[in-house]
C-alpha positions as CSV (number, residue, x, y, z in Angstrom):
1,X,162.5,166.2,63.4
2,X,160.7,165.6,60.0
3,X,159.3,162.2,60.7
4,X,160.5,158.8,59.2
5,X,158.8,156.0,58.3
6,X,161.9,153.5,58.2
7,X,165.4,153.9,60.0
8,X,168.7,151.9,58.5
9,X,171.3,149.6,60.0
10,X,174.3,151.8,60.1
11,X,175.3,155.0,61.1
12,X,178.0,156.2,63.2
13,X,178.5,158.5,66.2
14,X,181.7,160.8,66.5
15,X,182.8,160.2,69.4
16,X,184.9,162.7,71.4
17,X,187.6,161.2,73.3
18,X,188.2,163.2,76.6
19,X,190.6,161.8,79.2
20,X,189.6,158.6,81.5
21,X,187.8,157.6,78.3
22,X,188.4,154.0,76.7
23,X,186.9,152.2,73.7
24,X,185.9,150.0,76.1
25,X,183.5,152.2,78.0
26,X,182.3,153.9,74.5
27,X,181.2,150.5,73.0
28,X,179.5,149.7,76.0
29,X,177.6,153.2,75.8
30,X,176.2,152.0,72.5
31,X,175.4,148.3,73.5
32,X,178.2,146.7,71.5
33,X,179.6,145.6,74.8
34,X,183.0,146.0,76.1
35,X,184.5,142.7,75.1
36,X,183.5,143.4,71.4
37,X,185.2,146.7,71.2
38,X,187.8,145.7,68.3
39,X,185.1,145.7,66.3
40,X,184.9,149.5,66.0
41,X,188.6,149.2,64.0
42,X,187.1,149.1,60.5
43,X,185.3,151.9,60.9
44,X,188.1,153.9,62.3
45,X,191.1,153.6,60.0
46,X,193.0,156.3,61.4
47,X,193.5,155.2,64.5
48,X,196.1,152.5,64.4
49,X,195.5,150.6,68.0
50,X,192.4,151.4,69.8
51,X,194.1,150.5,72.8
52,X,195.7,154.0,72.4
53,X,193.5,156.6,71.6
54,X,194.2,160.7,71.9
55,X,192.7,163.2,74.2
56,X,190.9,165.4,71.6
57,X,190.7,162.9,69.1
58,X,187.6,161.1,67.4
59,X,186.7,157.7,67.4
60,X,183.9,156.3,65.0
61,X,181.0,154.1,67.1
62,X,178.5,152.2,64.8
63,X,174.7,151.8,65.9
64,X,171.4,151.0,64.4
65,X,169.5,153.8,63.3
66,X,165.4,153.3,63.9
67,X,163.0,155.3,63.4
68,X,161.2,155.6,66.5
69,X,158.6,157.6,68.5
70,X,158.0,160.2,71.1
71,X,156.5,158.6,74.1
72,X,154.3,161.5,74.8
73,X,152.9,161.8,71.3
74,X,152.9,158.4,69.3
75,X,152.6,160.2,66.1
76,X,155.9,162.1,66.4
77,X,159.1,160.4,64.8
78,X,162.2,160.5,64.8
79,X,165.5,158.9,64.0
80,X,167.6,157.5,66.8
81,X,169.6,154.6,68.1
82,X,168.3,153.7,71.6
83,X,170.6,152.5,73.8
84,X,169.7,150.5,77.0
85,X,171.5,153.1,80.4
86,X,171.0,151.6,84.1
87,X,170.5,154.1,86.2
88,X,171.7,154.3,89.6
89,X,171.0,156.3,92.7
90,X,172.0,159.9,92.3
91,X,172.0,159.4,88.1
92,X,170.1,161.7,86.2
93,X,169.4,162.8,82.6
94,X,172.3,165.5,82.7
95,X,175.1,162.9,84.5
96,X,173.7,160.3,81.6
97,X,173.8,162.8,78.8
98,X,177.7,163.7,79.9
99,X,178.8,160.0,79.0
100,X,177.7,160.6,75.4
101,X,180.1,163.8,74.7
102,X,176.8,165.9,73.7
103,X,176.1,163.0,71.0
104,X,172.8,163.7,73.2
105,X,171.3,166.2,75.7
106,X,169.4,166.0,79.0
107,X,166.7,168.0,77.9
108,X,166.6,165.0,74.7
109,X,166.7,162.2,77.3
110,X,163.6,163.7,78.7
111,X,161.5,163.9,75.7
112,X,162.6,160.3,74.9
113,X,162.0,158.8,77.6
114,X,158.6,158.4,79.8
115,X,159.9,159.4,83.1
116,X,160.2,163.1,84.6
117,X,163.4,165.0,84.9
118,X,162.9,164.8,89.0
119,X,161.7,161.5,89.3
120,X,163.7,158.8,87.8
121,X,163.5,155.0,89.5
122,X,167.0,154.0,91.1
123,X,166.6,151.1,89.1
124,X,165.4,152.3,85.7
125,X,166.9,151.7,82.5
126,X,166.3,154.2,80.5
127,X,166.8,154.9,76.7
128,X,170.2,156.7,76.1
129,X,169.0,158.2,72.9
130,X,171.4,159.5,69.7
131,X,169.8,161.1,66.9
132,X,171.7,159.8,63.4
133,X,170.5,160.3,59.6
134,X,169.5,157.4,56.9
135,X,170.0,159.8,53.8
136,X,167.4,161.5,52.0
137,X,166.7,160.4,48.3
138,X,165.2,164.5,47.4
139,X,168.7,165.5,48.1
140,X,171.3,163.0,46.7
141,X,171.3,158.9,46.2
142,X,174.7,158.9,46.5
143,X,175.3,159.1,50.1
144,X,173.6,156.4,52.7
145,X,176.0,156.2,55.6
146,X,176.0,159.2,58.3
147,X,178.4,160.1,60.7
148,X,176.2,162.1,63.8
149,X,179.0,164.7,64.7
150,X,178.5,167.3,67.4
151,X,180.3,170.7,67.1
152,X,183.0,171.6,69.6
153,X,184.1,175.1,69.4
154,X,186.8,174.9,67.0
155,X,184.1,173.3,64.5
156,X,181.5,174.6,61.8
157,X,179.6,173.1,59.0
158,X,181.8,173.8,56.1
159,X,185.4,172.7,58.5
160,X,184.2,169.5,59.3
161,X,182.7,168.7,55.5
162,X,186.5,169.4,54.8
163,X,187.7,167.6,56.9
164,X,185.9,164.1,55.5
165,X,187.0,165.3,52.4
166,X,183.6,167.2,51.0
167,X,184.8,170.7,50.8
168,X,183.1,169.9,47.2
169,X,179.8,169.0,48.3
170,X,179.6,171.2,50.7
171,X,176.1,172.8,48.7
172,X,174.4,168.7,49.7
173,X,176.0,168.9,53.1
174,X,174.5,171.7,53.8
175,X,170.8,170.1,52.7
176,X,171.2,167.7,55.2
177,X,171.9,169.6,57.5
178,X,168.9,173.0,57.3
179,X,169.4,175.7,60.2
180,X,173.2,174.4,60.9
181,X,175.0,176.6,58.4
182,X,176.0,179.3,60.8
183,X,176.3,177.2,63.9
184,X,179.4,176.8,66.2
185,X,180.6,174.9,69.4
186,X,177.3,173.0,70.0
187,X,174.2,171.0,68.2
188,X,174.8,168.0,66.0
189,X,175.2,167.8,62.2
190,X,175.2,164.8,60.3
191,X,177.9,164.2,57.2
192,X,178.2,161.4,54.5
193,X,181.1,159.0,55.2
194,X,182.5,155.8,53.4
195,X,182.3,152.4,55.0
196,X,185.2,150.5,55.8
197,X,185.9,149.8,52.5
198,X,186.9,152.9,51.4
199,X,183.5,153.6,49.6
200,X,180.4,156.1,50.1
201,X,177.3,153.4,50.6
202,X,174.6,154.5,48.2
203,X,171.1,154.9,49.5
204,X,168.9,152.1,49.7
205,X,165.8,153.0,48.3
206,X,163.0,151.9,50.6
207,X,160.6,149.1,49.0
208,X,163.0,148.1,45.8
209,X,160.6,145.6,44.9
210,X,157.7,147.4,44.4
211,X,159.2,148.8,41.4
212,X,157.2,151.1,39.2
213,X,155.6,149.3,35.8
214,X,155.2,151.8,32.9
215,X,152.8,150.8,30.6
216,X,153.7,151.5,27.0
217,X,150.7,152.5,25.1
């Protein structure tokens, strides 16, 4: 909600696994397509065959994070992947929103997307939108790979920084995530993660070339 100026190329979704759910359908839902779903396995080391994944379990779904804008006011920003949803006769924001696992609302479809609530085209597509994080230099440069993970009820703040291992950092996770301290079983907080290999991906420092001269007098 603070505005950006540039988004990143990777951040993840935690993706809730509830039944009659495939990786399949959830790399579809983020435009990786359905054939390419094996590509999700690096970035989900726990699970040893995605072709058998656990009710109540998590699986890891990469995107592009952009930095994008409101369509009713230009100025407003935000950071987002944007993923292309056909709609179909009888669809609507809150049936589209369901297929994410509350990685997105209806009420977050509407304001990012130009058409009203009670008056979507059978044949739109419209912008499945999932809010992510690039890192924020004035809180650490440590950490620039996010994980976009939305609260169930057994989940707060400080149990999911432990369980991805940053009981210790809990003081930065908290940072990035202002207002979400206290919050259970819904809304979305977004925690560092390491890449596939094993590592947390520093942050890339927007404009590294334009480094600053110091002129020694």
């Amino acid at each position: 909600g603070d505005g950006c100026s540039a988004g990143c190329d990777l951040a993840l979704a935690s993706f809730y696994v509830t039944p009659n759910q495939n990786v399949t359908n959830m790399a579809d839902l983020f435009g990786i397509g359905a054939a390419n779903y094996r590509s999700l396995a690096p970035y989900n080391p726990n699970i040893p065959n995605l072709d058998f994944i656990n009710v109540g379990g998590r699986v890891n779904v990469y995107f592009t994070c952009g930095c994008r804008s409101l369509p009713g006011s230009p100025g407003a920003t935000y950071l987002a992947g944007a993923f292309p949803f056909q709609m179909s006769r009888g669809q609507i924001y809150t049936s589209v929103a369901a297929n994410y696992n509350n990685l997105t609302t209806a009420e977050w479809l509407q304001a990012t997307n130009s058409y009203p609530a009670n008056n979507i085209p059978d044949t739109a597509v419209i912008n499945a939108t999932v809010n992510c994080s690039c890192g924020d230099a004035s809180i650490s440069p440590d950490y620039g790979l996010f994980l976009t993970y939305p609260l169930r009820a057994e989940d707060t703040l400080a149990s999911v920084a432990a369980t991805y291992g940053l009981s210790s950092q809990l003081d930065v996770v908290r940072r990035y995530n202002p207002g979400m301290e206290s919050a259970t079983g819904s809304g979305i907080v977004y925690i560092p993660v390491k890449d596939p290999n094993g590592s947390y991906l520093p942050l890339k420092s927007p404009g590294k070339g334009a480094s600053h001269h110091h002129h020694h007098h």
